[in-house]
Backbone as XML, in Angstrom:
<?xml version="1.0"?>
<chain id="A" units="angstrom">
  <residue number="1" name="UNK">
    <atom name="N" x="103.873" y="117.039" z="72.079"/>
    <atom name="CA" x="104.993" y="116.570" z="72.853"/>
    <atom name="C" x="104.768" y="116.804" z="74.344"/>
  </residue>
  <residue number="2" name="UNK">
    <atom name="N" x="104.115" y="117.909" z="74.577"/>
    <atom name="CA" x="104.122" y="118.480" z="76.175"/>
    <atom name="C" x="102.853" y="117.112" z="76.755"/>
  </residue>
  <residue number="3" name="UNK">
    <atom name="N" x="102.038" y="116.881" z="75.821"/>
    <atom name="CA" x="101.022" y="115.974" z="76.215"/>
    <atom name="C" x="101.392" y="114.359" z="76.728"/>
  </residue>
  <residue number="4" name="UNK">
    <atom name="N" x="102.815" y="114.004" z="75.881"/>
    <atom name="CA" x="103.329" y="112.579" z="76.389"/>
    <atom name="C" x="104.307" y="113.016" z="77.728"/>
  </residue>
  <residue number="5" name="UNK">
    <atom name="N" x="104.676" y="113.944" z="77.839"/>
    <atom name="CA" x="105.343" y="113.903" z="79.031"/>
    <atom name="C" x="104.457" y="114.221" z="80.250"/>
  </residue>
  <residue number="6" name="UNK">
    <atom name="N" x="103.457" y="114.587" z="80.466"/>
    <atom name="CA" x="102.646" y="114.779" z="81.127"/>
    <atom name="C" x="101.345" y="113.413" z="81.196"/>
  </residue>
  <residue number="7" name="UNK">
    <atom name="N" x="101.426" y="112.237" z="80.104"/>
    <atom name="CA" x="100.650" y="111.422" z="80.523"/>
    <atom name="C" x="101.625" y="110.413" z="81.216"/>
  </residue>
  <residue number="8" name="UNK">
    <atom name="N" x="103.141" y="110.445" z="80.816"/>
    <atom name="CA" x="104.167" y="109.504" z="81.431"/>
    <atom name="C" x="104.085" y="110.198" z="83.535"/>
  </residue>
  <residue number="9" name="UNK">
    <atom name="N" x="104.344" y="111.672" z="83.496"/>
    <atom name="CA" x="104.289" y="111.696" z="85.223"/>
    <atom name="C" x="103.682" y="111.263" z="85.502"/>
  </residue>
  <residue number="10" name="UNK">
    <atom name="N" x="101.711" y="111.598" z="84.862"/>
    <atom name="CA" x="100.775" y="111.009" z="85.756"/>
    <atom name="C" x="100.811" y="109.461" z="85.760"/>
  </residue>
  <residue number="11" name="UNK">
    <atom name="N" x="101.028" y="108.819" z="84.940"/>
    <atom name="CA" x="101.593" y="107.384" z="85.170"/>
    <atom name="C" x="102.620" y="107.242" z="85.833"/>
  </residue>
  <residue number="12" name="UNK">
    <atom name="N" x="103.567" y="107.635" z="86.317"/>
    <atom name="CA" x="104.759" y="107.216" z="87.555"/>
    <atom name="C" x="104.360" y="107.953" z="88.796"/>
  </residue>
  <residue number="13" name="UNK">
    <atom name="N" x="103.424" y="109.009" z="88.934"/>
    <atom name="CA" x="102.958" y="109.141" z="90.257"/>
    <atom name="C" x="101.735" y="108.218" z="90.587"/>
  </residue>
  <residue number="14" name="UNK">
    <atom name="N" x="101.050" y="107.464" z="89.743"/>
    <atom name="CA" x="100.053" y="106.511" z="90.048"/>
    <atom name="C" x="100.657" y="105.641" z="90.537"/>
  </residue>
  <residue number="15" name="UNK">
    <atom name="N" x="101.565" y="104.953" z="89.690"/>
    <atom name="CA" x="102.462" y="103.516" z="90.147"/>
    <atom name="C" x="103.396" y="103.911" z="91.270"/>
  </residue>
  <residue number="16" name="UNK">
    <atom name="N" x="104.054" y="104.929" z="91.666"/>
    <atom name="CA" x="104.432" y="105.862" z="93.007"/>
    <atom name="C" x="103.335" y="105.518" z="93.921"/>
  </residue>
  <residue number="17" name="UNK">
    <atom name="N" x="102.236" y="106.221" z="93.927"/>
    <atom name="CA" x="101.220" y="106.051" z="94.782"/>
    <atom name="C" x="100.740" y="104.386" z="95.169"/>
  </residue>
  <residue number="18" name="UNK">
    <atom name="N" x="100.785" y="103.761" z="94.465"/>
    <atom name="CA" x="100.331" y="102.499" z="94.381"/>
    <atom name="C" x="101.136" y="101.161" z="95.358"/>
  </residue>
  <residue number="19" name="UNK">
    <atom name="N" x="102.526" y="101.865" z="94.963"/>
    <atom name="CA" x="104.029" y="101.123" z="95.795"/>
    <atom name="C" x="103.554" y="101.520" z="97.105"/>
  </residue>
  <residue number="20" name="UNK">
    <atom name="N" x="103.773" y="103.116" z="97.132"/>
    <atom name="CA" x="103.370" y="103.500" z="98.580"/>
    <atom name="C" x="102.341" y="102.690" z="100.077"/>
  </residue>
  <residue number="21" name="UNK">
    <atom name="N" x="101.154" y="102.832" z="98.540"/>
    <atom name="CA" x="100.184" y="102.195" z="99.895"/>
    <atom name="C" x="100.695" y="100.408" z="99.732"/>
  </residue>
  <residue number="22" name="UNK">
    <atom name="N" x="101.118" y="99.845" z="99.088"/>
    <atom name="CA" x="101.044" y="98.363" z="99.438"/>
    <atom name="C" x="102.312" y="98.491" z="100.577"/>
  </residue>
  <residue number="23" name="UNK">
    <atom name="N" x="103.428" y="99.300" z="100.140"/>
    <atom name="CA" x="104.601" y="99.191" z="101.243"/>
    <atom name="C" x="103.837" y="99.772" z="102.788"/>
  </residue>
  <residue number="24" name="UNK">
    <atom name="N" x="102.635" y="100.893" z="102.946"/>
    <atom name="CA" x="102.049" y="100.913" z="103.830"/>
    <atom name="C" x="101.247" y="99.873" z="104.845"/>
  </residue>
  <residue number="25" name="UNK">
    <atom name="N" x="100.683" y="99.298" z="103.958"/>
    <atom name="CA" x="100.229" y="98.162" z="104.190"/>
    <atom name="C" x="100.751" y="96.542" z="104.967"/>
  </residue>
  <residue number="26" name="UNK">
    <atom name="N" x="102.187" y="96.539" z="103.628"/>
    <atom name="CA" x="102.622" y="95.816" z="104.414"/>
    <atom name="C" x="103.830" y="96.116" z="105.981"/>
  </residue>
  <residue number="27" name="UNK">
    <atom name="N" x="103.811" y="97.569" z="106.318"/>
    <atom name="CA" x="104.527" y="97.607" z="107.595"/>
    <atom name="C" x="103.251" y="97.753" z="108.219"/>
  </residue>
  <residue number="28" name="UNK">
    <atom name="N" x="101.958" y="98.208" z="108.652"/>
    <atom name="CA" x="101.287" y="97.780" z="109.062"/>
    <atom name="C" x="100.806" y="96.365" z="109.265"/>
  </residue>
  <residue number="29" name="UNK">
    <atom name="N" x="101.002" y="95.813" z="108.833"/>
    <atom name="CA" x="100.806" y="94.233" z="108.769"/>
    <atom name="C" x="101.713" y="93.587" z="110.181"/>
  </residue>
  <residue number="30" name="UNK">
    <atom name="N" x="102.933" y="94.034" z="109.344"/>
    <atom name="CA" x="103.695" y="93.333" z="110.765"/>
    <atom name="C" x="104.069" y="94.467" z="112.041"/>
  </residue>
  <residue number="31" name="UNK">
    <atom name="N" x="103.801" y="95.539" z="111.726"/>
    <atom name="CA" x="103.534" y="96.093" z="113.096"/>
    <atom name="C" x="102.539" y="95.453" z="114.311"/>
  </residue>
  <residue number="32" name="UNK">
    <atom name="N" x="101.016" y="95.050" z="113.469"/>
    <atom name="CA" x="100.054" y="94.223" z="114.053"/>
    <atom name="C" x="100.935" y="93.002" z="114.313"/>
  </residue>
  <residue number="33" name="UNK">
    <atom name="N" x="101.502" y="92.301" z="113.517"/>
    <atom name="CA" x="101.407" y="91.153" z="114.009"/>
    <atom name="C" x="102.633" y="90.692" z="115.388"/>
  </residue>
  <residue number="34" name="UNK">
    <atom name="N" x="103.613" y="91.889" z="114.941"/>
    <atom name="CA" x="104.655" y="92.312" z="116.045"/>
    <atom name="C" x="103.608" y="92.433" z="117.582"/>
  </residue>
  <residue number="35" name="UNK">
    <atom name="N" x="103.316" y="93.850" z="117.682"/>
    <atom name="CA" x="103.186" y="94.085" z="118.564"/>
    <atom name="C" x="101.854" y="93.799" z="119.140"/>
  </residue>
  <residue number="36" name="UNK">
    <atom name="N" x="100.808" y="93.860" z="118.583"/>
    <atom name="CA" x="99.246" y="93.535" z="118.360"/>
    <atom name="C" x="98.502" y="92.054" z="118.883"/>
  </residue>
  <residue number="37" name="UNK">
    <atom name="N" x="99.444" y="91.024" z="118.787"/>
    <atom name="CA" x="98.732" y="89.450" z="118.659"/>
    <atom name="C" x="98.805" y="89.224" z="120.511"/>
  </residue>
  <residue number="38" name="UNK">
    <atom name="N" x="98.335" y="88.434" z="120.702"/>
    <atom name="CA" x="98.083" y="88.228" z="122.119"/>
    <atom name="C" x="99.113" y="86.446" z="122.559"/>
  </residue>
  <residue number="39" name="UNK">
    <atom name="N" x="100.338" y="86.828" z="121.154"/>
    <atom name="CA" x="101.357" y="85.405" z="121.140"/>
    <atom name="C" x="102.481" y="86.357" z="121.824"/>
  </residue>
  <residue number="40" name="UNK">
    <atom name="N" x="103.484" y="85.408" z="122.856"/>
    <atom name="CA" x="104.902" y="86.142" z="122.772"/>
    <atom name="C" x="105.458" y="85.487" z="121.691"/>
  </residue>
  <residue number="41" name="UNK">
    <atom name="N" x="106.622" y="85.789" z="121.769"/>
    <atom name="CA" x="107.580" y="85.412" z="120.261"/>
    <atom name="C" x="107.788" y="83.626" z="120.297"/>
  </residue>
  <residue number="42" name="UNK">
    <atom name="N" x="107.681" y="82.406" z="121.289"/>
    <atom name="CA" x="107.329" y="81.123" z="121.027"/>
    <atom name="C" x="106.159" y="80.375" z="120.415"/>
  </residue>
  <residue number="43" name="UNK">
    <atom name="N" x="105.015" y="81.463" z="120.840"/>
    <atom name="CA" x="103.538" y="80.880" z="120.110"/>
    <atom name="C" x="103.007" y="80.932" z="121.513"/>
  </residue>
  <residue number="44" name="UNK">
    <atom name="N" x="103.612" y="80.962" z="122.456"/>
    <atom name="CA" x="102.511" y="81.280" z="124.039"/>
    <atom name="C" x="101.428" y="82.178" z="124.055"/>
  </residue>
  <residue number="45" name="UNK">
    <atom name="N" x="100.595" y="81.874" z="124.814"/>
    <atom name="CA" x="99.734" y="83.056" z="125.317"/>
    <atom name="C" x="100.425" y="84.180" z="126.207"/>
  </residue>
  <residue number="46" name="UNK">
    <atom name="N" x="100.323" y="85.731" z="126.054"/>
    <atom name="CA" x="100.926" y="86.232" z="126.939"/>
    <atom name="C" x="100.263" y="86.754" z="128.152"/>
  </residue>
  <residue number="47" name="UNK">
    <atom name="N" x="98.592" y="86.207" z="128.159"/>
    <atom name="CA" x="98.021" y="86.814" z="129.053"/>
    <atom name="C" x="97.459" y="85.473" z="130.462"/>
  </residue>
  <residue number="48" name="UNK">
    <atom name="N" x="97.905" y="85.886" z="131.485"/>
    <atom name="CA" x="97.589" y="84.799" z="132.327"/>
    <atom name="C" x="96.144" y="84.959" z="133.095"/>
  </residue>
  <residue number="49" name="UNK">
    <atom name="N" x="95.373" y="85.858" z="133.147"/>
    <atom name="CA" x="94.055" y="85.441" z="133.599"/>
    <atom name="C" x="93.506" y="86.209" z="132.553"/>
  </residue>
  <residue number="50" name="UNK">
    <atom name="N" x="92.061" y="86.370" z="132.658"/>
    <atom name="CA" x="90.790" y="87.111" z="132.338"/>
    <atom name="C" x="90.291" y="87.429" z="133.441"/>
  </residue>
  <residue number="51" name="UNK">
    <atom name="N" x="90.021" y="88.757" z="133.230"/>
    <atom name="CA" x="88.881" y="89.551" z="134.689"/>
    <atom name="C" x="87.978" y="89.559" z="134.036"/>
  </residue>
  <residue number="52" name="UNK">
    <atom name="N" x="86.314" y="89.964" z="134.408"/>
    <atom name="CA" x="85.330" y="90.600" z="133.710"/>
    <atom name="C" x="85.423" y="91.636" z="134.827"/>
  </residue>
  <residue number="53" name="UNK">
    <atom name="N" x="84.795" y="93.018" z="134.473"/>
    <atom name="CA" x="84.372" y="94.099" z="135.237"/>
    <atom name="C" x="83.401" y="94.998" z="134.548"/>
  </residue>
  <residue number="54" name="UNK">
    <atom name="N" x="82.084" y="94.990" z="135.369"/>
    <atom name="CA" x="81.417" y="95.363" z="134.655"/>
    <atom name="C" x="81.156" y="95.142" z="133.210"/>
  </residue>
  <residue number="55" name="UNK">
    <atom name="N" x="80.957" y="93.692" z="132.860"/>
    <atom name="CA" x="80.660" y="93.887" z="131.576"/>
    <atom name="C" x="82.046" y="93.837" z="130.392"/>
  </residue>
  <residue number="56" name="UNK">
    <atom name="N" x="83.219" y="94.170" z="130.852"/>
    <atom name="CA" x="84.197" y="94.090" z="130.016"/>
    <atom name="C" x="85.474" y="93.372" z="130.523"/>
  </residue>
  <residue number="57" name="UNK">
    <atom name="N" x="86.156" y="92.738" z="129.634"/>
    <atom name="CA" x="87.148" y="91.442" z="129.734"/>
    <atom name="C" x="88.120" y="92.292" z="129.247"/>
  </residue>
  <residue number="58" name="UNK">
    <atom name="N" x="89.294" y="92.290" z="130.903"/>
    <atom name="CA" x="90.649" y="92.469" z="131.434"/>
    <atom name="C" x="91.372" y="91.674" z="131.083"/>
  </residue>
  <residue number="59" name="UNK">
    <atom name="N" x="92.193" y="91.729" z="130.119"/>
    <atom name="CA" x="93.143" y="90.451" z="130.324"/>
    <atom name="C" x="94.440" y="91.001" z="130.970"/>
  </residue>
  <residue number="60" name="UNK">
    <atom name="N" x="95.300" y="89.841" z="131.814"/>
    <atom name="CA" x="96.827" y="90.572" z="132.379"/>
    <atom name="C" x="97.789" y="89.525" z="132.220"/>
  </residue>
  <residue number="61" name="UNK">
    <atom name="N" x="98.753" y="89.836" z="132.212"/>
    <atom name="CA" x="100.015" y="88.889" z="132.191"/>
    <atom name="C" x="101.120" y="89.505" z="133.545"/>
  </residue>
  <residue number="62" name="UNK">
    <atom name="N" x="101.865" y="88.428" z="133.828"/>
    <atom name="CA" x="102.673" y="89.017" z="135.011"/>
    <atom name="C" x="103.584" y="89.788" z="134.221"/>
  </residue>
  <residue number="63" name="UNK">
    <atom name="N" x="104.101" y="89.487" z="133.584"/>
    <atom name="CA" x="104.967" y="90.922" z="132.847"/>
    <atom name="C" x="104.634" y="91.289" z="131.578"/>
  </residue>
  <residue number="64" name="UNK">
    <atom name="N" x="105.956" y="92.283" z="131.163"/>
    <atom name="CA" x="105.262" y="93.105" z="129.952"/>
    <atom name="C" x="105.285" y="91.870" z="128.553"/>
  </residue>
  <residue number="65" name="UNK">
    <atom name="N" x="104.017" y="92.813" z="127.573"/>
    <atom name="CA" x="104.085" y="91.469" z="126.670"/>
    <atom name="C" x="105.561" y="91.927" z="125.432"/>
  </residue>
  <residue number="66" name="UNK">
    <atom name="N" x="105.928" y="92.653" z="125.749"/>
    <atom name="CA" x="107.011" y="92.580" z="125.342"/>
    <atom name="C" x="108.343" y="92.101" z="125.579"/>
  </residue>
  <residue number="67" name="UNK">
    <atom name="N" x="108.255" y="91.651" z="126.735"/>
    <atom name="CA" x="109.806" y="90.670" z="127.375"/>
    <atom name="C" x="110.472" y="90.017" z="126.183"/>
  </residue>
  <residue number="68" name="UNK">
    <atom name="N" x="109.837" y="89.179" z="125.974"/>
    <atom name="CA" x="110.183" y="87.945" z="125.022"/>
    <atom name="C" x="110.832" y="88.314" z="123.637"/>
  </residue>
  <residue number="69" name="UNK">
    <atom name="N" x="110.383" y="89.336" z="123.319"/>
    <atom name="CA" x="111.166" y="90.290" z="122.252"/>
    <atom name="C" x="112.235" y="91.416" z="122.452"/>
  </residue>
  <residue number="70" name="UNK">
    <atom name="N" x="112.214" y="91.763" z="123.651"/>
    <atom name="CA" x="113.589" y="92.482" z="124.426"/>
    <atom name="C" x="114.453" y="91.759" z="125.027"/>
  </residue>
  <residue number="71" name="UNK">
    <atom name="N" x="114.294" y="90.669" z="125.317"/>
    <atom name="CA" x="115.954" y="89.504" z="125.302"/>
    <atom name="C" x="114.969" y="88.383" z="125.672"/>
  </residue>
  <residue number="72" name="UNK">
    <atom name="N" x="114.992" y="87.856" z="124.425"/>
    <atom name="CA" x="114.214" y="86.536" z="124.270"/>
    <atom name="C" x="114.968" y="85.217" z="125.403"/>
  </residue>
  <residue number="73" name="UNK">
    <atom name="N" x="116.284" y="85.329" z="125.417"/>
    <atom name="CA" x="116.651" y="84.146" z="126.317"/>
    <atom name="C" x="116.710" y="84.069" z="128.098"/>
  </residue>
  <residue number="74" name="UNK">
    <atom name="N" x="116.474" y="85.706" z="128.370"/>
    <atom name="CA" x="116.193" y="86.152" z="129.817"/>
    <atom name="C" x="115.047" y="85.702" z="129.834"/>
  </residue>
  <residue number="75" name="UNK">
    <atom name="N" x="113.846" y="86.169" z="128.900"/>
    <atom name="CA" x="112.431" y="85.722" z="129.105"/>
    <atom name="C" x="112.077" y="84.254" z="129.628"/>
  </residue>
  <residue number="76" name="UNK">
    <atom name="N" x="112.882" y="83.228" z="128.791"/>
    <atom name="CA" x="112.936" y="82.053" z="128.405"/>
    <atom name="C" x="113.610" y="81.393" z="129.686"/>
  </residue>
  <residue number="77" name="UNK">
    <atom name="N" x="114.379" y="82.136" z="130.369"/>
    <atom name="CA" x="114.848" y="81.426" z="131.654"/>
    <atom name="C" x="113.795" y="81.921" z="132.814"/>
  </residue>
  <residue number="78" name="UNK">
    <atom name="N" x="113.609" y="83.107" z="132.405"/>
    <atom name="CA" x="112.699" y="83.653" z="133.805"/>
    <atom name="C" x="111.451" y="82.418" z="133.707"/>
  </residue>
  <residue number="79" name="UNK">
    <atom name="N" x="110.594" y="82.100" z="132.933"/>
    <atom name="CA" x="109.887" y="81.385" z="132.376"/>
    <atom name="C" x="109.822" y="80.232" z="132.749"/>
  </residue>
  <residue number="80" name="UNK">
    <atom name="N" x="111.121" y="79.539" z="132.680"/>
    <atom name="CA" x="111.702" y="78.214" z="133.375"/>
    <atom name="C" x="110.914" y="78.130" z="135.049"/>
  </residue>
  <residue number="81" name="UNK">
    <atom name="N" x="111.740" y="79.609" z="135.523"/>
    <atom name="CA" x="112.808" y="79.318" z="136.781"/>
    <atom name="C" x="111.024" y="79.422" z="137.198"/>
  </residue>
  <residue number="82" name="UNK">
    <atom name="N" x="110.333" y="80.112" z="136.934"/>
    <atom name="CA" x="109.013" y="80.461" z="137.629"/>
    <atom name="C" x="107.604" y="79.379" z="137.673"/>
  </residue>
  <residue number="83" name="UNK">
    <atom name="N" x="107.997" y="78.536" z="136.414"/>
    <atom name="CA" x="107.259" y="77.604" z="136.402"/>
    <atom name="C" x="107.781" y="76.223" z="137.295"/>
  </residue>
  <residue number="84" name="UNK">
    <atom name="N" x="109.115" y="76.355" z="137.332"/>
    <atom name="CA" x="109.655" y="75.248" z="138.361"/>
    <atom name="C" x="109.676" y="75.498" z="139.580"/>
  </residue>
  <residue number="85" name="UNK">
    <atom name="N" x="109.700" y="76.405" z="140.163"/>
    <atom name="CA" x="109.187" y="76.861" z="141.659"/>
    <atom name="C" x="108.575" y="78.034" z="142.033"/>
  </residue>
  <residue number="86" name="UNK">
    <atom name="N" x="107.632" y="77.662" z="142.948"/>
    <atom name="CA" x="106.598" y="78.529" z="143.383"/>
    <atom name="C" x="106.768" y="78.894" z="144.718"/>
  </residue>
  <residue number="87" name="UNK">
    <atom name="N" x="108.056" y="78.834" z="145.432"/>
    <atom name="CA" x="108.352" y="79.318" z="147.052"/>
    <atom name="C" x="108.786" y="80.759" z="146.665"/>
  </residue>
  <residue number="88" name="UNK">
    <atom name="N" x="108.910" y="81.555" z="145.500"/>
    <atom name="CA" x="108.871" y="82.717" z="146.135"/>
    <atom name="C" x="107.698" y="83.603" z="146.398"/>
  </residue>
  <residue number="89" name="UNK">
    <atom name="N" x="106.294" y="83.482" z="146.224"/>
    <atom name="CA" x="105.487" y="84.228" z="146.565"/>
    <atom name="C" x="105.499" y="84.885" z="148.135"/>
  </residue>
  <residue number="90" name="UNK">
    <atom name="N" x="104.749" y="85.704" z="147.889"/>
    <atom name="CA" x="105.156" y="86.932" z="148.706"/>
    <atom name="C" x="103.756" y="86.626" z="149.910"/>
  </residue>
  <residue number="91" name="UNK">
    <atom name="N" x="103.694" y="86.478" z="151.414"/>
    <atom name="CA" x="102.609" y="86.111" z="152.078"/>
    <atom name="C" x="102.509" y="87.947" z="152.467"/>
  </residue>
  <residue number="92" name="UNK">
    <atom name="N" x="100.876" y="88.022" z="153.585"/>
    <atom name="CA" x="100.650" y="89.485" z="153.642"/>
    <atom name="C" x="101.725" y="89.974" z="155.023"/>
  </residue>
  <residue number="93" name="UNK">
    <atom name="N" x="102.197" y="89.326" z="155.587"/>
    <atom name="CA" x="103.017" y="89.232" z="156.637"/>
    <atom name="C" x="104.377" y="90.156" z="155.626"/>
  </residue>
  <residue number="94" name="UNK">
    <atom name="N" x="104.917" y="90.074" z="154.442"/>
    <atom name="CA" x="106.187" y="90.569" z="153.970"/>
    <atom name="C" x="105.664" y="91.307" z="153.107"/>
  </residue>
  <residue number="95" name="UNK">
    <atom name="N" x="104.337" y="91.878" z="152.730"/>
    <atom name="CA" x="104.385" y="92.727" z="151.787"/>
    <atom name="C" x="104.468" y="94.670" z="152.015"/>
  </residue>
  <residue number="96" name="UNK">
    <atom name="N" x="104.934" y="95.265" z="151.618"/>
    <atom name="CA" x="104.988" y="96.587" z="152.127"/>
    <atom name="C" x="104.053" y="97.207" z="151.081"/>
  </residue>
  <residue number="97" name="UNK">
    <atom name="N" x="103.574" y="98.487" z="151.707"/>
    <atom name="CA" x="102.721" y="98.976" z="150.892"/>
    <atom name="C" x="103.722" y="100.341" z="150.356"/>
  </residue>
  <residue number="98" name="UNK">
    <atom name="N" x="104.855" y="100.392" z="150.683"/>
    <atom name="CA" x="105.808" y="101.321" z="150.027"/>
    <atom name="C" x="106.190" y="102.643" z="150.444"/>
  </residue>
  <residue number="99" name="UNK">
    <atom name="N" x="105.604" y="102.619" z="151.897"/>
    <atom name="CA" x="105.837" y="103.719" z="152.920"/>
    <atom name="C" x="106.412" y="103.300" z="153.990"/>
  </residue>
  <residue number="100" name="UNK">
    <atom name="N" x="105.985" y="102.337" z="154.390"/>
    <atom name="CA" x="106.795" y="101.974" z="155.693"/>
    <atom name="C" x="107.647" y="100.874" z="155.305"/>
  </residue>
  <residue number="101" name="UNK">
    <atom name="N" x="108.597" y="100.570" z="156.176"/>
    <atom name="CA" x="109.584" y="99.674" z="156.066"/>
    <atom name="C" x="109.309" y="98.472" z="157.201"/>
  </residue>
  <residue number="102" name="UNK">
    <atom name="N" x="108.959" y="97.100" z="156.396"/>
    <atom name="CA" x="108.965" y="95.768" z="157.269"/>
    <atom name="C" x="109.870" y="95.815" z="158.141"/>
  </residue>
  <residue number="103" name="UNK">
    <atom name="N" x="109.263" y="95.630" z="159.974"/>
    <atom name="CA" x="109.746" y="95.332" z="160.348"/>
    <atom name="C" x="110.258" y="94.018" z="161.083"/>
  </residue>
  <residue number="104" name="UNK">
    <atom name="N" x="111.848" y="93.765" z="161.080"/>
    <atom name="CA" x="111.713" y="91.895" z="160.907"/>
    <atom name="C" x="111.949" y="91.773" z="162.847"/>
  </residue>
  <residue number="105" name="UNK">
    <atom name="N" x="111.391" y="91.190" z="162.771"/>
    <atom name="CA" x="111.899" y="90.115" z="164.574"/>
    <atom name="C" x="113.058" y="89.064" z="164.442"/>
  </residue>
  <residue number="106" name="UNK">
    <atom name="N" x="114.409" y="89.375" z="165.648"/>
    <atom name="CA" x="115.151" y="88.158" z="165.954"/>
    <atom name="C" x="116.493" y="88.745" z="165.107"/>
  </residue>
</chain>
């Protein structure tokens, strides 16, 4: 008797163990595919150039690649507003380096 109850645990800690790693598996899965893929949440690319340096490829995006998943419809307007005009860039005449304060004429 002590022998069937002891081949039944080791059979529900196998099938235990077994759940475990596939449920491991699959939150790894979409952790990668969450945070990991180089898509924002439309199917875009989130990276806007490639550097090489020395031998190894930089990629950058102007913001984080997480926007698009922290308020998808802010992203989605910023997105708009930036691809429809390009007068706000910044010339070297207005940029501060974060110590001194621009000073304006007039």
């Amino acid at each position: 008797m002590n022998n069937y109850f002891t081949h039944n645990s080791d059979v529900y800690i196998a099938n235990h163990n077994e759940k475990f790693k596939q449920y491991e598996a699959d939150y790894t899965r979409r952790l990668m595919a969450k945070y990991f893929t180089k898509k924002d949440l439309y199917g875009g690319n989130i990276f806007d150039e490639n550097i090489t340096i020395d031998d190894e490829l930089i990629k950058s995006s102007r913001g984080p690649c997480t926007r698009s998943y922290a308020d998808p419809v802010k992203a989605f307007e910023e997105d708009q507003s930036s691809s429809d005009s390009q007068t706000n860039t910044e010339t070297p005449s207005n940029i501060t380096n974060g110590k001194h304060q621009i000073k304006k004429i007039g």
